[in-house]
C-alpha positions in Angstrom: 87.2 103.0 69.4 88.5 99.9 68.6 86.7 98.0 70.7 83.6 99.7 68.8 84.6 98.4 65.5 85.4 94.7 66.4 82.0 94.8 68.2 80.2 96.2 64.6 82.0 93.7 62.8 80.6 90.8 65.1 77.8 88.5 65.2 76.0 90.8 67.4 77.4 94.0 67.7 76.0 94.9 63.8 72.2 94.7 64.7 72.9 96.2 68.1 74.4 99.1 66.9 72.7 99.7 63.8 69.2 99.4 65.9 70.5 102.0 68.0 70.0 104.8 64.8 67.2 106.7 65.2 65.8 104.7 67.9 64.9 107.0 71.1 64.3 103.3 72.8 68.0 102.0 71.8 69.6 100.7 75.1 72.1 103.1 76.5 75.0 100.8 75.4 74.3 100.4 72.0 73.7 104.2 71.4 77.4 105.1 73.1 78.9 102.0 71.0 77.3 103.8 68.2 78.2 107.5 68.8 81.9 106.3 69.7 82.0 104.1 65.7 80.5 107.5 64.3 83.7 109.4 66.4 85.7 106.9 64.9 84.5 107.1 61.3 84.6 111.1 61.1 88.4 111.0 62.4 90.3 108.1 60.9 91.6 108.8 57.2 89.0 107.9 54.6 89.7 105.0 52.1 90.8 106.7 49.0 88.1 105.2 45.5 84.8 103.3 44.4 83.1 101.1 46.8 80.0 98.5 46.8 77.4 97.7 49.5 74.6 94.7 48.2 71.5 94.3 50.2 69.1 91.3 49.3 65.3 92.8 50.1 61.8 92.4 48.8 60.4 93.8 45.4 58.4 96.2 47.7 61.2 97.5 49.9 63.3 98.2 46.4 60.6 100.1 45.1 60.5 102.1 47.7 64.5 102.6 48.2 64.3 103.0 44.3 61.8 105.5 44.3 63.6 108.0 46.4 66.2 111.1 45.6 68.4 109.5 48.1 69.1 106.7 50.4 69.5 106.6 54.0 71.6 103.4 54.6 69.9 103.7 58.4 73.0 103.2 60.4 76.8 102.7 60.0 76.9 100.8 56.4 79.3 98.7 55.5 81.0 98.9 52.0 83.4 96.6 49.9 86.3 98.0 48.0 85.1 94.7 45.7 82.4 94.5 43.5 82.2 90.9 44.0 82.1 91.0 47.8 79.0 93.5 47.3 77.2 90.7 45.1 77.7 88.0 47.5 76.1 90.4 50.4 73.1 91.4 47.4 72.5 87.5 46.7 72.1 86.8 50.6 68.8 87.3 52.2 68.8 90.4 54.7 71.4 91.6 53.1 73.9 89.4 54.5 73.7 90.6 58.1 70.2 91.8 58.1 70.0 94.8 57.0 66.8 94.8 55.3 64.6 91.6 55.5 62.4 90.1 52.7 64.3 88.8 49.2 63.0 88.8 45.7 65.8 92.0 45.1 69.2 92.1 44.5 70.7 95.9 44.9 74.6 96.9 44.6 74.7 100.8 45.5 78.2 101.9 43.7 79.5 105.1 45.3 82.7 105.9 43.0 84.7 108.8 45.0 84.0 107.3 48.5 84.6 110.4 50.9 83.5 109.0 54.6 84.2 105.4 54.9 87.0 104.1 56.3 88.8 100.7 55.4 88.7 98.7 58.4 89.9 95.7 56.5 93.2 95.4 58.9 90.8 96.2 62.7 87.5 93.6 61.5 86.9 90.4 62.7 86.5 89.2 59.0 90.5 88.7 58.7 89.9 90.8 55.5 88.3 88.7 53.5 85.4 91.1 53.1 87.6 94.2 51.9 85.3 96.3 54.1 85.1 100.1 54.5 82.4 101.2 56.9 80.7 104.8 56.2 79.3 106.4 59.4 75.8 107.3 60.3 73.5 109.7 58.8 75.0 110.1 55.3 72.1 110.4 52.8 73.2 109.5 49.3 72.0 110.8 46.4 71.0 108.6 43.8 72.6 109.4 40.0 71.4 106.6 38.3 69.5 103.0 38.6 70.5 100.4 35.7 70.0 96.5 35.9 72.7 94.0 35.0 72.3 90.1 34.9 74.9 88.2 35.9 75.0 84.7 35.7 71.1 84.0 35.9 71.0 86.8 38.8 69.6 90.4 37.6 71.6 93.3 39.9 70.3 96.5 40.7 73.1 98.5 40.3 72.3 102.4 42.2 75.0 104.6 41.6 74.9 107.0 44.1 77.0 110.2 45.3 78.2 111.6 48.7 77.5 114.8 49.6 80.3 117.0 50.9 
């Protein structure tokens, strides 16, 4: 399991695993390094609060996240137990590791009572510096409300969403 999570938090290891969501096609490796991060994720204790994801995408790839009841974050996602770690990963194109490509949007979802990620600040390969909690697969979160902040020149997307359960 550990071995799962230093391989997320690598170079490679995100877009393997995260390609291997949904995908039918995923090589077998990536889908068991995905199903044993999920196992991980549903056991370990949950990181107790409000966390951030950003994701830098197009104006068309917003809209269409935007005009949803929820959001599939397609894959493990990773979070930020800081706001400002979130805006870095929003201001970055792909989303910082590629999550979505394009770049004319900057999102922050804010999930406030966090009930399925788990920090993995102290088992990353990011020494911390990314305050990281990493949700499992399949979670859909409901959106509660859109509201757009401008912050030094940059204008946010800020999606408050919820978590079922």
């Amino acid at each position: 399991m550990l071995d799962s999570v230093q391989f997320y938090t690598g170079q490679v290891g995100y877009s393997l695993i995260r390609g291997a969501y949904n995908n039918p096609k995923a090589h077998p490796a990536d889908a068991k390094a995905l199903t044993v991060l999920d196992s991980y994720l549903h056991n370990a204790p949950k990181w107790q609060g409000q966390v951030f994801r950003g994701i830098h995408v197009s104006k068309k790839q917003a809209q269409k996240i935007l005009s949803q009841p929820d959001v599939d974050m397609l894959g493990p996602s990773s979070w930020s137990s800081e706001e400002y770690v979130a805006e870095k990963f929003a201001q970055s194109p792909g989303g910082g590791k590629g999550f979505l490509f394009g770049g004319e949007s900057h999102i922050i979802f804010v999930l406030d009572d966090n009930k399925s990620g788990v920090s993995i600040t102290h088992v990353g390969t990011f020494d911390g510096t990314e305050s990281e909690v990493l949700a499992p697969s399949g979670i859909r979160y409901p959106i509660k409300s859109i509201e757009t902040v401008k912050k030094g020149g940059t204008e946010y997307i800020y999606v408050h969403v919820t978590e079922p359960g």
